[in-house]
C-alpha positions as CSV (number, residue, x, y, z in Angstrom):
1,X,80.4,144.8,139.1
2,X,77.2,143.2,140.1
3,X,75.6,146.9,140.8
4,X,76.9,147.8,137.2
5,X,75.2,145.0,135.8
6,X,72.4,145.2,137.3
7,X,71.9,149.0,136.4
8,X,72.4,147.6,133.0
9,X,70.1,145.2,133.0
10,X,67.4,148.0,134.6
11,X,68.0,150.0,131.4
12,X,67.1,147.6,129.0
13,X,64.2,146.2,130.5
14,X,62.9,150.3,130.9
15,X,64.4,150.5,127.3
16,X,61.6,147.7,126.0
17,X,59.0,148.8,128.3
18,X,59.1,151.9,126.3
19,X,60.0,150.8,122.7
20,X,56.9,148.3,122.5
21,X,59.5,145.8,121.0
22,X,57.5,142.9,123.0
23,X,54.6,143.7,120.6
24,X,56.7,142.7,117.3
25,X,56.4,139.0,116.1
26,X,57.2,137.8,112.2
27,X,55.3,135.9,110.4
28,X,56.7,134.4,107.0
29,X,54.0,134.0,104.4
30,X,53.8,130.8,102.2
31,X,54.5,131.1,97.9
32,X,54.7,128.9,95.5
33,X,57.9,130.3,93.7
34,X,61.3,128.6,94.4
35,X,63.5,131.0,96.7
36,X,66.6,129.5,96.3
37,X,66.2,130.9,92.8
38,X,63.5,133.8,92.9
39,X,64.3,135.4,96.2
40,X,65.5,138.7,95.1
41,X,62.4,138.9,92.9
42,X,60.6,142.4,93.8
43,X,56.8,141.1,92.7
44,X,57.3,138.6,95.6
45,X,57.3,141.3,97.8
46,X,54.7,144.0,96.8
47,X,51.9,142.3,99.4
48,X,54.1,140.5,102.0
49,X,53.3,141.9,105.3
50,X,55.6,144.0,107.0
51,X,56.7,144.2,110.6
52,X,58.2,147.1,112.3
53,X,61.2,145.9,114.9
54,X,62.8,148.3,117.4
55,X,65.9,148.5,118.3
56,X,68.8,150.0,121.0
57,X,72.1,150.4,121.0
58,X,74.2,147.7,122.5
59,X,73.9,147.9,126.0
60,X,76.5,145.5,127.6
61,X,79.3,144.2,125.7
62,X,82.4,146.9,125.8
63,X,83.0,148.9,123.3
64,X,79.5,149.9,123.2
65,X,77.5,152.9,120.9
66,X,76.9,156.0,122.3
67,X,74.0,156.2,120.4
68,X,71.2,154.3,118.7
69,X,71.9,155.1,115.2
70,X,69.1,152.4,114.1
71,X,65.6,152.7,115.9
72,X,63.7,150.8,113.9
73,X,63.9,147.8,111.1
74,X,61.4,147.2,109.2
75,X,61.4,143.1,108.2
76,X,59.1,140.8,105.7
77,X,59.3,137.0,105.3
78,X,58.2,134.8,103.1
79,X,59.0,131.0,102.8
80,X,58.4,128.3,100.0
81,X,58.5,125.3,102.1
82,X,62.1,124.4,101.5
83,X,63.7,127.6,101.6
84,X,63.0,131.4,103.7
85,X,63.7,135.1,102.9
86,X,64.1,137.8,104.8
87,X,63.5,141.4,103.6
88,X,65.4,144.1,105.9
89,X,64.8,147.9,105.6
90,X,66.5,150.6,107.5
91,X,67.0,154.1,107.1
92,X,71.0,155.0,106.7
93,X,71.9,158.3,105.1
94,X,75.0,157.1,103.7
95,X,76.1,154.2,101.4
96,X,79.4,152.7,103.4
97,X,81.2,150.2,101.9
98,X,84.5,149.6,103.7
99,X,87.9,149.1,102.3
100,X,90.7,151.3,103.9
101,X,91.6,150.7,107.0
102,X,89.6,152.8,109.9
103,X,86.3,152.7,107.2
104,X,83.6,150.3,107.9
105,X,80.4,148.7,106.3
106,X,77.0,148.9,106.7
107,X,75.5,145.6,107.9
108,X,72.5,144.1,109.1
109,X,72.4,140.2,110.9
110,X,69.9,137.7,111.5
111,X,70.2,135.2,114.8
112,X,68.5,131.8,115.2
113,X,68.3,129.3,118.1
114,X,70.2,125.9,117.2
115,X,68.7,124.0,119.9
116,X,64.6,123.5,120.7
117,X,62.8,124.9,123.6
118,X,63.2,128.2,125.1
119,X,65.8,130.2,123.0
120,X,69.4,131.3,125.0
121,X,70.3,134.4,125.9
122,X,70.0,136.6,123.4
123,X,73.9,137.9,123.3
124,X,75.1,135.7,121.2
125,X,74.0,132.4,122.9
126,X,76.1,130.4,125.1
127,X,78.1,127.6,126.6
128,X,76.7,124.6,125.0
129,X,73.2,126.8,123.8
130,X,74.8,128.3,120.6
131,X,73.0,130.6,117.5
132,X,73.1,130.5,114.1
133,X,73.7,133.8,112.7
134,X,73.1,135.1,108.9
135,X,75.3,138.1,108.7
136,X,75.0,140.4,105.4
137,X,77.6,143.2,105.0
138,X,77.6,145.9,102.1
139,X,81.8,145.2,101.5
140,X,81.2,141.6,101.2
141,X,78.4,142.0,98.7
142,X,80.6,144.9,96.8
143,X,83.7,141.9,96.5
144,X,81.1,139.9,95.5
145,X,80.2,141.6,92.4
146,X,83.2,144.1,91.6
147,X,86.1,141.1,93.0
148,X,87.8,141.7,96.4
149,X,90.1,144.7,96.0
150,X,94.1,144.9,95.7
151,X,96.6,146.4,97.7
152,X,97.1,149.0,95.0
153,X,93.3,149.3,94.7
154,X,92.9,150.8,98.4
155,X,96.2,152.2,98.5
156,X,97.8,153.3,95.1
157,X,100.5,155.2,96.7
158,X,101.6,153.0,99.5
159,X,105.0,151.8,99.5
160,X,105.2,147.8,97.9
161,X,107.9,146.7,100.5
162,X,105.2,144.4,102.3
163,X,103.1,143.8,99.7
164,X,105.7,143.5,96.4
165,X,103.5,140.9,94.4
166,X,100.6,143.6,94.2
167,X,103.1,145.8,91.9
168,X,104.5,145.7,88.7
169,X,108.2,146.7,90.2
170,X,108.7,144.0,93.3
171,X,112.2,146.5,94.2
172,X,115.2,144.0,95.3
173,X,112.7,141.3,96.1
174,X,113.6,137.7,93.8
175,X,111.7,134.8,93.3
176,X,108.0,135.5,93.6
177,X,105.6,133.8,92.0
178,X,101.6,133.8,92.5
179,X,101.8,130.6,94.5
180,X,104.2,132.8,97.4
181,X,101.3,135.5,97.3
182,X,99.5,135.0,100.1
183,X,102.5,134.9,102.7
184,X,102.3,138.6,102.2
185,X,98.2,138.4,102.9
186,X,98.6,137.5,106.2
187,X,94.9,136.8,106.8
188,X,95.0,134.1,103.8
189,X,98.3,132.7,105.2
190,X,96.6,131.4,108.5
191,X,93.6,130.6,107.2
192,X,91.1,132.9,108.0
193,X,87.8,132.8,105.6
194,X,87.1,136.3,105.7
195,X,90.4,136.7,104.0
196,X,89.2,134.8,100.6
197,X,87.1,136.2,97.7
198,X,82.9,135.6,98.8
199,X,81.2,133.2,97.3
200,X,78.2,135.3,98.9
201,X,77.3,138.6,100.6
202,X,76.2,136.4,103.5
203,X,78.6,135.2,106.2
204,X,77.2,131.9,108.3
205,X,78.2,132.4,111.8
206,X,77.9,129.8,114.6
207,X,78.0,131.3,118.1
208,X,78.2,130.3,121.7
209,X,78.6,133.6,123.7
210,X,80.5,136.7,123.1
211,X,83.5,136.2,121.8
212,X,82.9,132.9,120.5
213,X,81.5,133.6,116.9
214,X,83.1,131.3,113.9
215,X,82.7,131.0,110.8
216,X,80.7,128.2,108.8
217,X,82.1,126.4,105.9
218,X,80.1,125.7,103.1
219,X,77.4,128.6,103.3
220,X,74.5,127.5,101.7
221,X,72.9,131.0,102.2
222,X,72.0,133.9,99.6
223,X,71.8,138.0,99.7
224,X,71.2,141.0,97.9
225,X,70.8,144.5,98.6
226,X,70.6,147.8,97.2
227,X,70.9,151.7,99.0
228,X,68.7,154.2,97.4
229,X,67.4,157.9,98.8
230,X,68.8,157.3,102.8
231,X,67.4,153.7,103.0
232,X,68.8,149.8,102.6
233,X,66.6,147.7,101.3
234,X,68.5,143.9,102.0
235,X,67.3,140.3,101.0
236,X,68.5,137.2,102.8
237,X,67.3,133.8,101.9
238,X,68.4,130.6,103.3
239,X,67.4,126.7,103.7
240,X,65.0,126.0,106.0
241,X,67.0,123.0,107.3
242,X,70.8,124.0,107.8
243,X,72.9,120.7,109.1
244,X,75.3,121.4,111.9
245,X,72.8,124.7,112.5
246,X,69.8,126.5,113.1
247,X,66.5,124.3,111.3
248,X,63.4,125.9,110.9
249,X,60.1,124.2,110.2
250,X,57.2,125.5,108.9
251,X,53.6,125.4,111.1
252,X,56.1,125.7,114.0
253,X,56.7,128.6,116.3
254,X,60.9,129.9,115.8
255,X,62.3,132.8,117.4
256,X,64.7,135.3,115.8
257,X,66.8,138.2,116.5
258,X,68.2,141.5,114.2
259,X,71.0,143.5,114.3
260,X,72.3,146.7,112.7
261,X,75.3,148.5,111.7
262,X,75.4,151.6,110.3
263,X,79.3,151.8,109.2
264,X,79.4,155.7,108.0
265,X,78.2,156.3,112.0
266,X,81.8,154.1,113.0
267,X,79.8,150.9,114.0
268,X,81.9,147.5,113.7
269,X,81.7,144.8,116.2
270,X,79.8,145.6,119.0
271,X,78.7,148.9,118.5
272,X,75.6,148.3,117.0
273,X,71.9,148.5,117.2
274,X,70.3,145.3,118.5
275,X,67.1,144.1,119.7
276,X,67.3,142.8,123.0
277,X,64.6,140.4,123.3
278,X,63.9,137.5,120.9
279,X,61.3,137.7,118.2
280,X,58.6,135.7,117.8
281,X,58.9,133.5,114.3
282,X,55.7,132.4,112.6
283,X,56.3,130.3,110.1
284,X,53.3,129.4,107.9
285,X,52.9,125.8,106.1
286,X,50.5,126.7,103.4
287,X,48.6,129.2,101.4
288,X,49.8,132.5,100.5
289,X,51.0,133.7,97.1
290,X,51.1,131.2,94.0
């Protein structure tokens, strides 16, 4: 194990040798305009510098890609004093979107530091060291604005045995109402978030080590994206200051991290393309556009 490991470790650090990842560092430019409102707003962008950030596929956690499908992301920042935005561009020649079962989505996540000082490992944090993580996903943003699908959405032909409240004939089955619905969702019926229509395309994930990722209640973040000629253009704004998370403050150095997943290439979970050194965060405290 520890010679497997160690090989491991021996390719990433050749991996960034050679990708000139080291080199990368963000810097999120100062406006005027309120982001919690006018983040998605394209003239905001136009003269925001933009950063190339390389990437690899996931080296260590099992199952991992056999490929890098995403090299490169290409990321802009811009802040307001109060709030942050991330643009997020990468080059995917299909549009996925989920749904059926064995189909995935296109994503692309963000990863913070919670505590001060030197940031944790970058895998997901760790034991008492956790991360904040800002994860966008083309399915939740589709639910978003087209309403999480139905049973006979996805499956029109299936047979309604398990699921007899998402058809018009319910068979030999008596009684149900809409209240008894979710005991045949069994994702709503213990609870789990992910299960429930999105209030945004952004999930708020607190971390502490592979494995350990959870949801956060009451997401205060915001995103939009759109997929046009092979590329994915994605804006994610958030507050600066996040209780219970990751707090950012402008004139002060951050750190960030990025991950990919291109869904059409069979990525979900840890097959994905990552970078596998923090990035420097700039945040600046004044100037910039009005």
């Amino acid at each position: 194990m520890a010679r497997w490991l160690c090989f491991v470790l021996a390719v990433v650090v050749l991996n960034l040798a050679g990708s000139g990842s080291h080199a990368a560092e963000i810097t999120s430019e100062r406006v005027g305009s309120d982001l919690s409102k006018s983040a998605f707003d394209n003239s905001l962008w136009g003269k925001v510098h933009e950063e190339t950030v390389s990437l690899m596929a996931q080296p260590i956690a099992l199952p991992r890609p056999k490929t890098t499908e995403t090299s490169t992301l290409r990321v802009q920042s811009i802040n307001d004093g109060s709030w942050i935005a991330f643009r997020l561009r990468w080059a995917d020649t299909e549009k996925s979107e989920a749904g059926r079962l064995g189909k995935f989505s296109d994503a692309v996540a963000m990863q913070f530091p919670v505590k001060e000082g030197p940031p944790p490992p970058i895998m997901m944090g760790a034991k008492d060291n956790p991360v904040h993580i800002f994860h966008w996903r083309a399915q939740y943003q589709k639910d978003h604005e087209q309403g999480k699908p139905e049973m006979t959405d996805l499956y029109p032909n299936m047979n309604p045995d398990m699921y007899p409240m998402e058809f018009k004939d319910s068979g030999n089955v008596q009684g149900l109402t809409n209240e008894k619905r979710e005991v045949y969702s069994h994702g709503k019926a213990a609870g789990n978030p992910q299960s429930y229509q999105k209030a945004s395309a952004v999930d708020e994930i607190y971390a502490e080590g592979f494995g350990s990722s959870s949801v956060i209640e009451n997401n205060q973040s915001i995103g939009h994206a759109f997929w046009k000629d092979g590329e994915w253009s994605v804006i994610v704004a958030r507050p600066l200051k996040r209780e219970n998370g990751s707090v950012l403050v402008p004139g002060k150095d951050g750190y960030i991290a990025f991950a990919v997943w291109q869904g059409g290439k069979n990525e979900v979970g840890s097959r994905k393309c990552v970078t596998m050194s923090w990035v420097p965060l700039k945040i600046a405290a004044q100037g910039g556009q009005k």
